[in-house]
C-alpha positions as CSV (number, residue, x, y, z in Angstrom):
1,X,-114.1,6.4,124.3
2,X,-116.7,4.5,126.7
3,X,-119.7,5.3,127.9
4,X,-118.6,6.3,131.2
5,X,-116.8,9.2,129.8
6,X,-119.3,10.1,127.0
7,X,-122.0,10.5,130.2
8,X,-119.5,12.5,132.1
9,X,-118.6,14.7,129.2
10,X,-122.4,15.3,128.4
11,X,-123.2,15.7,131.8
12,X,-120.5,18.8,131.9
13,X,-122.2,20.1,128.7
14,X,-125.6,20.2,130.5
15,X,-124.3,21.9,133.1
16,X,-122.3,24.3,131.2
17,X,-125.2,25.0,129.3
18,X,-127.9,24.7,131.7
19,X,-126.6,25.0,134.7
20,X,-127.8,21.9,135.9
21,X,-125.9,20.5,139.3
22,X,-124.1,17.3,137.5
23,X,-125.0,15.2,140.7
24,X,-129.1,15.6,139.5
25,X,-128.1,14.7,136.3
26,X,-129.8,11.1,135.3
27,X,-131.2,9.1,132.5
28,X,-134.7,11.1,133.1
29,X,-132.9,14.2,132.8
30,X,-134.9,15.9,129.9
31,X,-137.0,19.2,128.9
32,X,-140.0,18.2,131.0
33,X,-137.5,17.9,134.2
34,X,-135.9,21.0,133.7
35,X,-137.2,24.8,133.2
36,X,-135.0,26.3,131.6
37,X,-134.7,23.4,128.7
38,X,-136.2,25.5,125.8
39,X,-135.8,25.4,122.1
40,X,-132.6,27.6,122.3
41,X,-131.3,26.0,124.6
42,X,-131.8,22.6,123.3
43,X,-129.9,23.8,120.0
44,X,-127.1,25.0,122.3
45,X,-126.9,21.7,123.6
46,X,-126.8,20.7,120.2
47,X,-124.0,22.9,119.3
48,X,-121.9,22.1,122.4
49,X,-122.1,18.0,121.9
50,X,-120.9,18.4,118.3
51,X,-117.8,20.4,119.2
52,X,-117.2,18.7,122.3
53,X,-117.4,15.1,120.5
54,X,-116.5,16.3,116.7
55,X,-119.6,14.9,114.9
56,X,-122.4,16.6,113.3
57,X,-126.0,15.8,114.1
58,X,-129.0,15.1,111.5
59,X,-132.1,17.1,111.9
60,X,-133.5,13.5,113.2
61,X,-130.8,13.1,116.0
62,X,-131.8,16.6,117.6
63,X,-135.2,16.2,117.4
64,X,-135.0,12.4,119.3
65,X,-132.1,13.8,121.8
66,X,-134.3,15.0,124.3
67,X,-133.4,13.2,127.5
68,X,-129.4,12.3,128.9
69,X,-129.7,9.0,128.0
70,X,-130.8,9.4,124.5
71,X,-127.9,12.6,124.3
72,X,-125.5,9.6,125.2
73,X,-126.9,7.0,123.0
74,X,-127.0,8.7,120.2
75,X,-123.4,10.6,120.7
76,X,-121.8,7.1,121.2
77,X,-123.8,6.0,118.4
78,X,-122.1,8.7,116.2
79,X,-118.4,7.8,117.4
80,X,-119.3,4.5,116.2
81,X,-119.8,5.6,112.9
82,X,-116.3,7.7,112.8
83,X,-114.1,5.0,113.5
């Protein structure tokens, strides 16, 4: 999978999740951009990316996965690792 399609996949998440327009979504996208971005919702988010990709995220990942680009670094990161 490239990164093209990891960023569109994540991008759905965040707005399946969030309800965040995908067209607003960008690198900057994070907590402190968006209101509704709370604690729960950041361990939907979570939740969704590991089903959605089939990996499983350490403590360390979620805490560090707080803007879109980090979500997709750090998902292609973990595909990396699978294969």
């Amino acid at each position: 999978m490239n990164r093209k399609d990891i960023e569109q996949r994540v991008r759905n998440i965040l707005f399946s999740v969030l309800g965040i327009e995908i067209h607003k979504i960008n690198t900057n996208t994070s907590p402190d951009t968006v209101d509704n971005w709370d604690s729960i919702n950041h361990l939907n988010l979570m939740i969704a990316m590991e089903e959605e990709f089939d990996v499983e995220f350490s403590q360390e990942n979620i805490l560090k996965m707080i803007t879109f680009e980090e979500m997709c670094t750090t998902v292609e990161d973990k595909l990396v690792e699978k294969d």
